[in-house]
C-alpha positions in Angstrom: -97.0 16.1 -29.5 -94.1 15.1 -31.6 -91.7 17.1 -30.1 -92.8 14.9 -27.0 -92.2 11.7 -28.8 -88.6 12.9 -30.5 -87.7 14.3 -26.6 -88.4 11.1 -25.4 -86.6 8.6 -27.8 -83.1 8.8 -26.1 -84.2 8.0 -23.0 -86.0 4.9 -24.4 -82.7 4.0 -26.1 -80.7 3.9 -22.7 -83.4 2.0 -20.9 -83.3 -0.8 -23.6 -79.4 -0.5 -23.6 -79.5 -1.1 -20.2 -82.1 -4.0 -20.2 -79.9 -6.0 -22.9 -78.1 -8.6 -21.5 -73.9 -8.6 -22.2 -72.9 -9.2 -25.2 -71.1 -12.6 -25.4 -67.0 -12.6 -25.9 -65.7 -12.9 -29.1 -62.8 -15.2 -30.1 -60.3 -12.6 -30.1 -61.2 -11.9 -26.1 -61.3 -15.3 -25.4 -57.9 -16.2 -26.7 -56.0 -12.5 -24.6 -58.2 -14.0 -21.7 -56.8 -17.7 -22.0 -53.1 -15.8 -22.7 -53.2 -13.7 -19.4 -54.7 -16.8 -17.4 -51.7 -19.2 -18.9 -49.5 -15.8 -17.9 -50.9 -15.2 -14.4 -51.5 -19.3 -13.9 -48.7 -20.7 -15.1 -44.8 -22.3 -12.7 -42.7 -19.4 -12.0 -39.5 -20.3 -14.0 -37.2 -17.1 -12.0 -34.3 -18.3 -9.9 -35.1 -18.2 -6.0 -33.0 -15.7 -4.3 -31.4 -18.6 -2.0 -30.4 -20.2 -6.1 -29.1 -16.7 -7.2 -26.9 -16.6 -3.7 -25.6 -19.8 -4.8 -24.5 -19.1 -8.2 -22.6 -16.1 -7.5 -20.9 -17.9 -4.6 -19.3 -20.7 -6.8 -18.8 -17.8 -9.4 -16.9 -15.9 -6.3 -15.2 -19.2 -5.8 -13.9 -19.5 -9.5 -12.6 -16.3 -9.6 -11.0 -16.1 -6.5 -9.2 -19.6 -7.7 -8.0 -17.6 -10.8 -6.8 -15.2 -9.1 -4.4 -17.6 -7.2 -3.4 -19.5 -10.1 -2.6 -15.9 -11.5 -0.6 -14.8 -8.4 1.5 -17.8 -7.8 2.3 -17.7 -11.8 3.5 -13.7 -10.8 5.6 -14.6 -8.2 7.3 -17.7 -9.8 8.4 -15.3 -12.9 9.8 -12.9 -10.5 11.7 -15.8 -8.6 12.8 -16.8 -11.8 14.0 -13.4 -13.1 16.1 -13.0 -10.3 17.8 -16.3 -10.0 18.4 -15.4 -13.4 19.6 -12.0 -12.7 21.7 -13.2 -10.0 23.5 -15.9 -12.2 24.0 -13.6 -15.0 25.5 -10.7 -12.1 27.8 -14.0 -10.5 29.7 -15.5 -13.9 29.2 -12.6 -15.9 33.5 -12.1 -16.4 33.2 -16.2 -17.1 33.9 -15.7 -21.0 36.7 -13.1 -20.7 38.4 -15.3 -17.7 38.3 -18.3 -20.2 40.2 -15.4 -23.0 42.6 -15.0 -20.4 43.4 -19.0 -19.2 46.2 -19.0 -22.3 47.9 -15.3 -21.4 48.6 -17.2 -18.0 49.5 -20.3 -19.1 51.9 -18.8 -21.7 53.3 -16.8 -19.0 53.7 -19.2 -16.6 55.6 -21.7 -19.5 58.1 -18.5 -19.9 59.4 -18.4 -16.4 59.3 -22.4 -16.4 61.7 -22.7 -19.0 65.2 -22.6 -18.1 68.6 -21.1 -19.6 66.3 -18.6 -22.0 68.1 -16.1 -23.9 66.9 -12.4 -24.1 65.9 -12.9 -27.7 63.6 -15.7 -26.3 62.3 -14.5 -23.6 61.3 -11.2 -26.1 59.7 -13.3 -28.6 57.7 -15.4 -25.3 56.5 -12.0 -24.4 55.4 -10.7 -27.6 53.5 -13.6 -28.4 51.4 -13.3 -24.6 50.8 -10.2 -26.0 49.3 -10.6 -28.8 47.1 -13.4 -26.9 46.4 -10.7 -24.6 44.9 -8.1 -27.3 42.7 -11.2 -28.8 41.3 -12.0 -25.7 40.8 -8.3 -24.9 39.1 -7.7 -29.2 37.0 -11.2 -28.4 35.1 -9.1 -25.2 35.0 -6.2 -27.2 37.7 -4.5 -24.7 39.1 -1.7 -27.2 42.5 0.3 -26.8 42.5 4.4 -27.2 45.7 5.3 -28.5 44.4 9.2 -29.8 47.7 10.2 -30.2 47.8 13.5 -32.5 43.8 13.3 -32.5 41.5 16.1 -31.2 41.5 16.0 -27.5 37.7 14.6 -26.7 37.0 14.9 -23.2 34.4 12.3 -22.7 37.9 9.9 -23.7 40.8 11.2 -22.7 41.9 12.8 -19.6 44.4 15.7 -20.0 47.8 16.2 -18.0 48.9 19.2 -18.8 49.0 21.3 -22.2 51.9 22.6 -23.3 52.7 25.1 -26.4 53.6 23.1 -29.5 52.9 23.6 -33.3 50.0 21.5 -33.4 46.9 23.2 -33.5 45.3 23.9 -29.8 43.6 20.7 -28.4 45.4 18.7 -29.9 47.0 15.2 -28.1 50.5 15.7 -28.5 51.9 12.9 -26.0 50.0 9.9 -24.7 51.0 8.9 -21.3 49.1 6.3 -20.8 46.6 4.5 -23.4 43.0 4.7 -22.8 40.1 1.6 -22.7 36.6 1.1 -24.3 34.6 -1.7 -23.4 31.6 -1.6 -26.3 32.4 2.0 -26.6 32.0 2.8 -23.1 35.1 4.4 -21.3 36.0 1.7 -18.5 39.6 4.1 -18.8 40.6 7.0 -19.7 43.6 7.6 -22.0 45.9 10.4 -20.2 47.0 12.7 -22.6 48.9 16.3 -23.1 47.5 18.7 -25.5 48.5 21.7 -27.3 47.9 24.9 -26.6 48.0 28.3 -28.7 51.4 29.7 -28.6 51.5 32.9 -26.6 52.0 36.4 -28.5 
């Protein structure tokens, strides 16, 4: 009889479980309930897609305007560079024809002058010459004499070599003087150089 009653006891349990009515909310499922509704309820804020077209069309628009500014700034530099290049490539022997106004005025005053003796007319000459070299050492135009120097064949240009008691490669005779122009050969100097004597 009492194993009736204790077999019996969980069935009486669910039936009363069922016949309860639900248990009212609490305050903590009220408040996630009033949250989702606000959530679920509440203006949609997002940008339309006709709004988000719009933006990135004035965004395309500013960028593309950028990119003209940008351009035309280009292609004014490179105008510029080459009008300067140009200029620069035009009067670029303006300074060293300015050194060389005085040679030609002093040698025009020579043949001017009238009833010159030869001791004149030497010291006229000497004198345009030494205008001459200034304007040549102001342009950085420098002479290559490299007369009983090592024969250097980036410099001089050799002639001939002939046997002589200098030691081989060396410039014996300078036929005509070479130029440098910042230390870049613009001439030659033409040289003859020694050779070994033979046995």
């Amino acid at each position: 009889m009492q194993e009736k009653d204790q077999a019996a006891t969980p069935q009486n349990e669910l039936e009363e479980l069922v016949a309860q009515p639900a248990s009212e909310p609490s305050a903590a499922d009220e408040t996630h309930s009033s949250e989702d509704a606000s959530v679920t309820e509440g203006p949609d804020v997002s940008p339309s897609q006709v709004e988000l077209l719009r933006i990135a069309e004035l965004k395309a628009a500013e960028h593309h305007d950028a990119w003209l500014r940008a351009k035309a700034e280009t292609e004014n530099v490179r105008r510029r560079a080459q009008e300067d290049i140009a200029k620069a490539s035009k009067f670029a022997g303006e300074k060293f024809a300015g050194a060389m106004l005085p040679v030609k005025d002093s040698l025009e005053a020579a043949l001017a002058a009238d009833n010159q003796t030869l001791e004149k007319l030497r010291e006229g000459v000497e004198l345009t010459l030494k205008q001459l070299v200034a304007a040549f050492e102001s342009q950085g135009l420098a002479e290559e004499n490299p007369l009983d120097q090592r024969f250097d064949p980036n410099r001089h240009q050799a002639i001939s070599a002939i046997e002589a008691d200098a030691e081989p490669n060396t410039v014996i005779n300078v036929l005509q003087k070479g130029y440098l122009l910042n230390e870049r050969v613009i001439r030659p100097a033409m040289v003859v150089v020694s050779k070994g004597k033979s046995a």
